[in-house]
N, C-alpha and C positions, 0 to 999 in steps of 0.2 A: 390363582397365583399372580402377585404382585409385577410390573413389569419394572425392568429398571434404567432411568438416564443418566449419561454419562454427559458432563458439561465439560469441553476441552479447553485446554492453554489461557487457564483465567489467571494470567501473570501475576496480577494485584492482588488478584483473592478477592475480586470484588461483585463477584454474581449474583449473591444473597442479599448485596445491597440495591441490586436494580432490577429486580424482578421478585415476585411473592413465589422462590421455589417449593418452600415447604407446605405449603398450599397445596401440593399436585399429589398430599400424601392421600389427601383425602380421595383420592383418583386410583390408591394403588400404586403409586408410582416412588420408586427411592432413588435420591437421588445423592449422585456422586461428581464433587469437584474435583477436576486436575489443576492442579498451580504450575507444573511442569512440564516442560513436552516428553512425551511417552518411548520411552529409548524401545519397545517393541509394542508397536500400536497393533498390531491384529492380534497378539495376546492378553494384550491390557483391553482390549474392548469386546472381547469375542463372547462377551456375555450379555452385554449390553441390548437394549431393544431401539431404545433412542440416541441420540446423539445429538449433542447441539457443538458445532464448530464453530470455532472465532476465524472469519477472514480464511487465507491459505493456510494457514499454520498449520495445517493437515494434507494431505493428498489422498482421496479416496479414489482409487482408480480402480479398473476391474476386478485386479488380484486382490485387493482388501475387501472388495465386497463381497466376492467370494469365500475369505474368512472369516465373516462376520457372519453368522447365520441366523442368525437373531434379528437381526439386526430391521427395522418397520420404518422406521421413518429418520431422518438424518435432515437437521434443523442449521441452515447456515446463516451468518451474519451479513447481509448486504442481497443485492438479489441478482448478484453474478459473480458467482466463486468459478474461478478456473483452474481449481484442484480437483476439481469436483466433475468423474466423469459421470453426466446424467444420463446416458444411453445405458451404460452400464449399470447404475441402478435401480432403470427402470427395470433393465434383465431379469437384477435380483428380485424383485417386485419392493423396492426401498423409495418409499414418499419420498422426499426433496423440497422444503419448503426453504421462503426465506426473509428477508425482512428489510425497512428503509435503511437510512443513514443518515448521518447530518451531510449537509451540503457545504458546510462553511469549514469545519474539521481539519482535511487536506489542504483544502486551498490556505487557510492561514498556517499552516504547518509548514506548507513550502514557503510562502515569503518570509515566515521566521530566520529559514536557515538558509536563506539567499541573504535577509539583513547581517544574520550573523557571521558570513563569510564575508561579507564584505566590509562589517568594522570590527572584522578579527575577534569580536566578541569574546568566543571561550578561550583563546590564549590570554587574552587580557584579563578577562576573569582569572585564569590560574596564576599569572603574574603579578595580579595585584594584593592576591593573599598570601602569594612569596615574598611581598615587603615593595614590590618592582614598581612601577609607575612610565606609564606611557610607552611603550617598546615598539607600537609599530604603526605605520599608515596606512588608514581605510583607503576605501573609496566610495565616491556617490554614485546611487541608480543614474539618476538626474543626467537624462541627457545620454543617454549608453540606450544599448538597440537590446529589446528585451525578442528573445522569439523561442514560439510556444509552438510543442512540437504535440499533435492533438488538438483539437479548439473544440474540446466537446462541454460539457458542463464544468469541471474543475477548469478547463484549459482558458473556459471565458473568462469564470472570474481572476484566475492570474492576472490574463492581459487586463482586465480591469484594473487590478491593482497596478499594473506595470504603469498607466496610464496615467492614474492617480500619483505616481512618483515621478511624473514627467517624462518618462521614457518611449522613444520609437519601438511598437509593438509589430514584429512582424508572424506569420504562421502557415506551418504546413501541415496538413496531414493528407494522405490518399486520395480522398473523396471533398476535399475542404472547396467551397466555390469563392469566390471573391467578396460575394453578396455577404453569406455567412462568414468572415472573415471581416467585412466592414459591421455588420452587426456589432461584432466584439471590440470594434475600435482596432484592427488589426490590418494589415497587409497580407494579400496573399502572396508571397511567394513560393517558390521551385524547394527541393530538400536541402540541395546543395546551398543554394544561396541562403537558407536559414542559418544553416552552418559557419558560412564563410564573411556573411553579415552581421549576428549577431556578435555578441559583448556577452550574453548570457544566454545559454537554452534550457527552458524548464520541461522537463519528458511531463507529457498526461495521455498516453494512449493507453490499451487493454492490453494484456498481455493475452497471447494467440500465438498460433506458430506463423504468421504472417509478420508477427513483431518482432518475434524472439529476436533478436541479434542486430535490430532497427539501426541503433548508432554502434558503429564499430569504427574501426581505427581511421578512415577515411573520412568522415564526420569530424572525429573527435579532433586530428592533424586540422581542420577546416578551422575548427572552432578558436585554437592557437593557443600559442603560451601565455598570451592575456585572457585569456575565456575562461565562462566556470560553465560545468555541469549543473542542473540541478535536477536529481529526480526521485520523485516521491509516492511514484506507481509503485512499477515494478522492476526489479533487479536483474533480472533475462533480456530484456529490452535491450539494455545498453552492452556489450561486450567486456566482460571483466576483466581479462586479460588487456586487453586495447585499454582498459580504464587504467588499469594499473603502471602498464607501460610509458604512457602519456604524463603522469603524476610525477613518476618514479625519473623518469627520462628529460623533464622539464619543457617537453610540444603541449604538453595540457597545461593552462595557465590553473585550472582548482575544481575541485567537485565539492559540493553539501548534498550528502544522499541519507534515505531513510529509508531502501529497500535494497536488497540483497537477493545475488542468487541463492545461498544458502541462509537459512533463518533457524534459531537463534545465527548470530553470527559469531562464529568458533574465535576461543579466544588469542591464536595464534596466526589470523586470517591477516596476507600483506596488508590489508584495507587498512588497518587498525595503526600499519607506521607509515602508512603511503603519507608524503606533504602535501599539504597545503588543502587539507580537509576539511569538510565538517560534519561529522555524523551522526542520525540517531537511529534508535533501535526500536524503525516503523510503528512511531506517535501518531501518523498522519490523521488515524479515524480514534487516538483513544484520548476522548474527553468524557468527560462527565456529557454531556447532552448525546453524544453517540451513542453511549454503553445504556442511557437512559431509554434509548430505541432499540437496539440491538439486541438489550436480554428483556427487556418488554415485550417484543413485536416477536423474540423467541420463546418466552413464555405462551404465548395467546397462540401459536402457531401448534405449538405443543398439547395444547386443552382444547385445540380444536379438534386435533387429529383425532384426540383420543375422543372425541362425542360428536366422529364419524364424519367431519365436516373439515377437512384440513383447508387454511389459508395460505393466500399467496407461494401455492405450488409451481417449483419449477421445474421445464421440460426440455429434453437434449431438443 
């Protein structure tokens, strides 16, 4: 008997175009795309043998793998999902493979929508197919104090580019030394002072329960009613409430965000009339050269398993 995989939250409906699935028939294998996310996942999948996840879009944590009985191997996109309890799958005896990423993806994703909060981009774009012309005043990076909250691989090349647009790069994270902070062309300072110094904070750490709730309203009041948010992690990081308040309340000078606590993002969510915004709906890793690794590197991880030889497995 045939096994079967299930490929999650392919929004575009673009899987078949970056990877040889129908290939894997010859393996025995049928397989099944979702374009939507799964309103009851443990009975949309409980038949399922494989699984290939996009990113969080999913949360497999103990109780799900407990309803999946079938369920061998569970193939995810990047090579550290933190939906993804792997102690718990190892329980169930469920392989855990996973795969690269593009490096460049995020980091240009965030300075997108740091330019585009700051020459009002999409409101002018929508004022100017209303007939309107000219309605409001940017501002320049140039010269404003950019500070990166993280300086790890995406956090570098931010400050890289902060650099490139002439801007004082400052950064904190827990463990960041000064060394590793000049490296990146950056300042090390304190948390506080990242806050209360910069002009802009761009969030790039891991989401953990060490981070969950990183910037809260104490941060956020630091940052001021001229300051923007940007962040294009993760949405638990920053306090929602405290975001909203700050926006809503005019102490937060703007956010440009692409991750959310909840995902899809509900279409009645305050985020959506909060001012002085700019949002998207977590672009950061989807281009054509990511999804070209992503269901590549989850294809190969897939045909390895099955010919008893799994790649690039990951372990709690």
């Amino acid at each position: 008997m045939g096994q079967r995989l299930a490929i999650l939250d392919d929004y575009q409906a673009v899987a078949f175009d970056y990877a040889p699935w129908a290939e894997l028939a010859d393996d025995g294998v049928d397989v099944t795309v979702f374009t939507e996310p799964l309103a009851d996942v443990a009975d949309s999948l409980r038949d399922f043998d494989i699984i290939m996840a996009m990113r969080e879009r999913t949360t497999f944590d103990a109780g799900l793998f407990r309803q999946l009985p079938k369920l061998k191997l569970l193939v995810t996109t990047g090579m550290a999902n933190a939906a993804i309890d792997l102690l718990a799958a190892e329980e169930q005896g469920v392989t855990v493979c996973g795969t690269g990423g593009s490096p460049a993806a995020a980091p240009e994703l965030t300075w997108a929508l740091l330019l585009a909060f700051a020459r009002k981009v999409p409101f002018e774009d929508r004022r100017l197919r209303a007939g309107k012309w000219q309605s409001t005043v940017g501002f320049e990076l140039s010269r404003k104090t950019l500070g990166v909250l993280g300086l790890g691989k995406i956090g570098s090349k931010i400050a890289g580019y902060g650099k490139a647009f002439g801007m004082e790069v400052i950064a904190w994270s827990p463990n960041l030394t000064e060394e590793t902070a000049a490296a990146a062309g950056a300042r090390k300072v304190g948390k506080e002072a990242l806050f209360r110094e910069s002009d802009v904070v761009s969030v790039h750490v891991r989401l953990s329960e060490r981070s969950r709730g990183l910037v809260g309203e104490d941060e956020l009041r630091l940052l001021g009613p001229n300051g923007v948010l940007v962040n294009t992690s993760r949405g638990p990081i920053v306090d929602e409430s405290a975001l909203l308040r700050g926006l809503n309340e005019g102490w937060l000078g703007g956010a440009a965000l692409d991750a959310y606590d909840v995902e899809p993002l509900p279409a009645d969510h305050p985020l959506l009339m909060a001012p002085r915004t700019v949002l998207t709906p977590h672009l950061g890793y989807v281009t054509s050269q990511s999804y070209a690794r992503f269901y590549g590197e989850a294809f190969e991880d897939v045909r390895a398993w099955l010919r008893g030889d799994p790649l690039r497995v990951l372990t709690g």
